[in-house]
C-alpha positions, 0 to 999 in steps of 0.5 A: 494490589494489581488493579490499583498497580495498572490504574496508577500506570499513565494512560500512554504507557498502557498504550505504548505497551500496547503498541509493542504487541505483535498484534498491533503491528500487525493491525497498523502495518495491514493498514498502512499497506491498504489505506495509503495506496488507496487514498493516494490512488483515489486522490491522483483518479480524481485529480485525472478524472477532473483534468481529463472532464475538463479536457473533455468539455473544453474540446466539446466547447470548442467544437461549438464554437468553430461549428457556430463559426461554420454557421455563421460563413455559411451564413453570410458567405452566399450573401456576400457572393450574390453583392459581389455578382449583383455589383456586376450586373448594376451600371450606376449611370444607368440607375434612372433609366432603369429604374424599374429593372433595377427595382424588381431585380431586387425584389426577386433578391429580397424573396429568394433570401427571406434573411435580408431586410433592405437591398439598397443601390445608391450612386455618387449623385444622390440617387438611390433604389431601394427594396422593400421601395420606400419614398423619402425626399430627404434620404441621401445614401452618400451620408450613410455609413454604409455607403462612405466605408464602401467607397473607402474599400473599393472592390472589397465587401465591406460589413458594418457593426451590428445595429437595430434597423429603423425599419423592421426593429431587427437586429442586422448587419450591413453588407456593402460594396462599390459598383465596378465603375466606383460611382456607386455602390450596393448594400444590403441588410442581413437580419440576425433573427434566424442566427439567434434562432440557431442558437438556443438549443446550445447550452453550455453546462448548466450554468454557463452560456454562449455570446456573439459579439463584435469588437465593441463589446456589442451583443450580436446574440447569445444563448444559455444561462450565463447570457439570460442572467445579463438580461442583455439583448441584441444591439445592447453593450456589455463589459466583462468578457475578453473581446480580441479586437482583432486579429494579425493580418494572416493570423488563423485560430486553430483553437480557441483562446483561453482565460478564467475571469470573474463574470457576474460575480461568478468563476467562469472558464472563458473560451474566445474564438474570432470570426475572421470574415465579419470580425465577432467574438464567439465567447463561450463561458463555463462555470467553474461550478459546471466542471466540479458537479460532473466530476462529484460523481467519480469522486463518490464513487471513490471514496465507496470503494475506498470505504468497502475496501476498508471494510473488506480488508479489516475482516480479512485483517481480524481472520489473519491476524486471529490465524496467527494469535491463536497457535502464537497464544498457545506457544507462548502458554505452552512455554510459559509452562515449560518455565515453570517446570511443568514438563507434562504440557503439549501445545497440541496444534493441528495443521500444515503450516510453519506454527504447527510445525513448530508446536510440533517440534515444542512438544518434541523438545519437551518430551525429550525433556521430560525423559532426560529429568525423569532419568536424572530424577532416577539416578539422583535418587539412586546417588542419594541412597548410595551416599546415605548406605556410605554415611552409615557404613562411614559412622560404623566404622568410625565407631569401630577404630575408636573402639580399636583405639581403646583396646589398643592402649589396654593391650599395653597391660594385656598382650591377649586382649590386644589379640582379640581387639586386633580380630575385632578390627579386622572385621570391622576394617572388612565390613568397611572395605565391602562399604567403600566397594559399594560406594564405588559400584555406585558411583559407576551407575551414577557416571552411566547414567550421566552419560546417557544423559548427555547423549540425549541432550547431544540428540535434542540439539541435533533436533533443534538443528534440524528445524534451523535446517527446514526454517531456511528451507522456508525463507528460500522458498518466500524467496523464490515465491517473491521472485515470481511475483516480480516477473508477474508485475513485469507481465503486467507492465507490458500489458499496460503499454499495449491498453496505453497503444489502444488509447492512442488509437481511440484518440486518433478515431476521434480526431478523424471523427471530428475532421469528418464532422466539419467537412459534413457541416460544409457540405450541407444536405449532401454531407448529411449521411457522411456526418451520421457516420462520423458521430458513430465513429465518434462515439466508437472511439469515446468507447473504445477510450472508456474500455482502454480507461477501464483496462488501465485501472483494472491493470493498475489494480493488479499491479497494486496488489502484485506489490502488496502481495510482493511487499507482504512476502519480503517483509511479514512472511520473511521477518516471521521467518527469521523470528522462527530461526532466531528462536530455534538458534536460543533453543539450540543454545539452552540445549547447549547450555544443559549439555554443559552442566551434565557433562560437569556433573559426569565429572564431579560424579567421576571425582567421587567414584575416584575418591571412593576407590582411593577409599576402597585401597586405603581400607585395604591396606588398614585390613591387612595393618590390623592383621599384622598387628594382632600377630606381633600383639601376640608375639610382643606387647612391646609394640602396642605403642605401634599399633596405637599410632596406626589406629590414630591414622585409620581414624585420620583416614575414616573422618576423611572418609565421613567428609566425602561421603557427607559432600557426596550426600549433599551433592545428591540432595542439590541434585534432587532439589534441582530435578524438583523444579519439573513436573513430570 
């Protein structure tokens, strides 16, 4: 009948009921206390990782680009200075007559800079020289664009938009400038060949790429991935990229601007930096696809701690709560027990803690238990036999006033028969008396016992007070223990803010290593050795941050588990605490609660020794009638009308008697049923 009971039960009861057990708040409140700290700190780790890569690699790509920008003025500056010393050296008027000078002059330049292509003077009347020399009778420089934009800049260099040369197929750049006299001017052709050779070592990511182009959307050069994929070359036009046309007059970048666009049907992160001396777009593009991939790692990683730690602390869960089901189990069985008036049942734990503490005071209580019934199992036997020896001695003596009550009225004819009854009652009224002086003496044990009684319950409740007592004791302890783990975490904050300072440092390093880096890449040969010393500061101070980083996580840690362990000692600790006090206050009130039965049944057995007292005087005063009577039965039969009377009130007083020795007799058998409920 059970298992059809439980199988007609719906399957959310059965789980609610489970819910309910202490074992199952236990399993969700370890799990929460774990799961949702570790989630959350895994989640916010890799959202900073991510930010803090991202971080990382914009600022990688910005060195790039301000150091290819370097390169590029360390590039073209020189040439621009030797235009600007060679048109002082050139007199226009003097281009025929020195003609030859002129001519050898610039094949020395054309040697000495193997990166120029064509070194061109050209003047207001047609005339031009030109090295490498090439003769062409319809060449006239004062058509060519190099040469009309110069005259427009006079005094300043002038450089043109990168374009294919006609001669060498090379993509160049043109540089031209007016002589002093502005008759004239000179220009030459700076080949990009060795600026597309530094380039194809700098990639960017693995998907992305790196492009040089002018205000016109036309390739200069370019290097990676993203650029190989175009299938773009120099001098070709491409579209999709953020080109800044130009910059404000006085307007230096400090950083690279940035903006995520849709390139080649990819998301690309794309980082702009301009070259003010020749006006190109130095465009670096990041795949999105790049940042996710190097922070896919951190995030594996992650989620294996997040799964050992689990797994860890769902061992640690099953051995703890298993340490509190145990001795729980055992109380819970041990009272179950107890319930069913087993008294012989001890819980019989081991140990130091506050359950085996508590098994112990159990088996206590029980024992005292065991005696206190075991007495009152004594005395109610004892009251039984008193009230069934008062129930004999009751019939007796009512047998015998009937039969006084027969020879009484036959003395009425026989005055010397009336005699010897009155004799015979008053021997039997004796045996009556020495019967009520036994009930009394009965009922005196009775009253001593229950007082014995009452004074070991007064102790058991004194015992229970004691527990209530150290129970408190505990919770000030918990109390005390949390405190301290408080002032731990507080320890743990400022160890935080000084890793915090030494994060601030590494940062600073760094940006000294970087300043360092620049200034060596300015200083060329010279500042070689420098820049090898800046990389290791650099990568001092990257190593100094991921020590820091170390420190913070491993100190967030600790502060993770301070509050875990302060949040377990103010809430399960202390919540079982107060669930020992609340059971010690319910066996303090049962102790009461028996205290107040014995002490009624102290006065209902005071109640019957009183009666059987008033008894004992009555059958006294019956005696000494009887006696009186058998003399005046002897001296006059006239009062046997008087006699008959007092016999009818003798048995008056004897069913009063029977009533209260048979209310006695079942007294002593409910007390006796009531002792049977417990085994001892």
């Amino acid at each position: 009948m059970t298992n059809k009971a439980k199988q007609t039960v719906p399957w959310w009861s059965r789980l609610l009921e489970q819910f309910y057990l202490m074992r199952t708040k236990l399993i969700v409140s370890f799990l929460a206390v774990l799961l949702i700290p570790s989630i959350l700190i895994g989640y916010f780790s890799y959202q900073s990782a991510e930010t803090q890569l991202r971080q990382q690699m914009a600022s990688s790509i910005d060195f790039n680009l301000f150091l290819f920008r370097s390169n590029i003025n360390q590039y073209v500056t020189p040439l621009i200075k030797d235009l600007e010393v060679l048109t002082t050296e050139v007199q226009s008027n003097t281009l025929i007559s020195k003609n030859e000078e002129i001519q050898a002059k610039f094949d020395v330049i054309l040697k000495a800079h193997p990166e120029l292509d064509t070194v061109i003077l050209g003047n207001t009347k047609g005339e031009y020289v030109r090295s490498p020399k090439k003769e062409s009778t319809d060449y006239d420089p004062r058509d060519q664009q190099w040469y009309t934009n110069a005259m427009k800049l006079k005094g300043e260099t002038y450089i043109n938009n990168p374009a294919v040369s006609v001669s060498s197929g090379n993509l160049v750049v043109m540089l031209s400038r007016t002589l002093p006299d502005g008759q004239g001017a000179i220009a030459m052709n700076l080949s990009l060949e060795r600026l597309s050779q530094s380039l194809k070592n700098i990639t960017i990511g693995n998907r992305g790429g790196l492009f040089v182009v002018d205000e016109n959307s036309t390739v200069v050069t370019g290097a990676g991935v993203a650029f190989k994929n175009t299938g773009k070359k120099p001098g070709d036009s491409i579209e999709g990229l953020p080109v800044i046309n130009k910059l404000k007059e006085g307007e230096v970048q400090l950083a690279s601007a940035t903006k995520e666009i849709r390139f080649m049907n990819r998301d690309m992160q794309a980082f702009t930096l301009v070259d003010p001396l020749t006006g190109w777009n130095i465009i670096a593009l990041a795949d999105q696809e790049d940042f996710s991939d190097s922070v896919a790692p951190i995030l594996k990683q992650s989620l294996i701690v997040i799964a050992i730690s689990v797994l860890a602390a769902a061992v640690v869960i099953i051995l703890m709560i298993r340490s509190f089901l145990i001795p729980l189990r055992k109380l819970q069985a041990g009272t179950r027990i107890v319930r069913d008036g087993n008294l012989t049942a001890r819980v019989n734990l081991s140990g130091k803690d506050e359950f085996s503490e508590l098994a112990q005071n159990f088996d206590q209580m029980t024992h005292a238990l065991h005696t206190m019934v075991s007495e009152v199992n004594q005395t109610s036997s004892r009251l039984a036999s008193s009230s069934l020896m008062i129930k004999e001695s009751t019939e007796q003596t009512t047998e015998s006033v009937q039969h006084v009550a027969e020879t009484v009225m036959e003395s009425a004819e026989n005055a010397t028969t009336s005699a010897e009854a009155s004799e015979q009652t008053a021997n039997a009224v004796e045996e009556m008396a020495k019967g009520v002086s036994t009930i009394a003496e009965s009922a005196s044990s009775i009253v001593d016992s229950a007082g014995q009684t009452e004074h070991d319950v007064a102790k058991g409740s004194q015992m229970i007070g004691s527990v209530r007592t150290q129970m408190d004791r505990i919770l000030e302890a918990v109390t005390q223990t949390a405190s301290l783990m408080d002032e731990l975490s507080q320890l743990s904050d400022d160890a935080k803010q000084m890793n915090s300072a030494i994060a601030a440092i590494a940062k600073q390093t760094n940006l000294l290593s970087l300043n360092a880096s620049i200034e060596a890449s300015r200083a060329g040969e010279a500042g070689r050795g420098f820049a090898v010393v800046a990389v290791e500061v650099r990568k001092l101070s990257e190593q100094s941050k991921e020590s820091a980083d170390s420190i913070s996580q491993i100190i967030t840690q600790m502060l993770d588990l301070i509050q875990r362990s302060t949040a377990t000692m103010n809430g399960n600790v202390r919540n079982q605490v107060g669930e020992g006090l609340r059971i010690s206050q319910d066996a303090e009130g049962a102790f009461t609660n028996i205290e107040r039965s014995t002490s009624h049944i102290v006065e209902q057995i005071q109640s019957v020794s009183a009666a059987a007292e008033q008894i004992s005087a009555s059958t006294e005063e019956v005696s000494a009638t009887v006696t009186h009577l058998a003399s005046l039965s002897r001296n006059s039969a006239d009062s046997s009308q008087t006699t008959s009377a007092a016999v009818q009130e003798q048995m008056a007083a004897m069913e009063e008697i029977a009533s209260s020795s048979q209310e006695l007799s079942n007294m002593a058998q409910d007390l006796q049923e009531l002792v049977k409920r417990f085994k001892i």
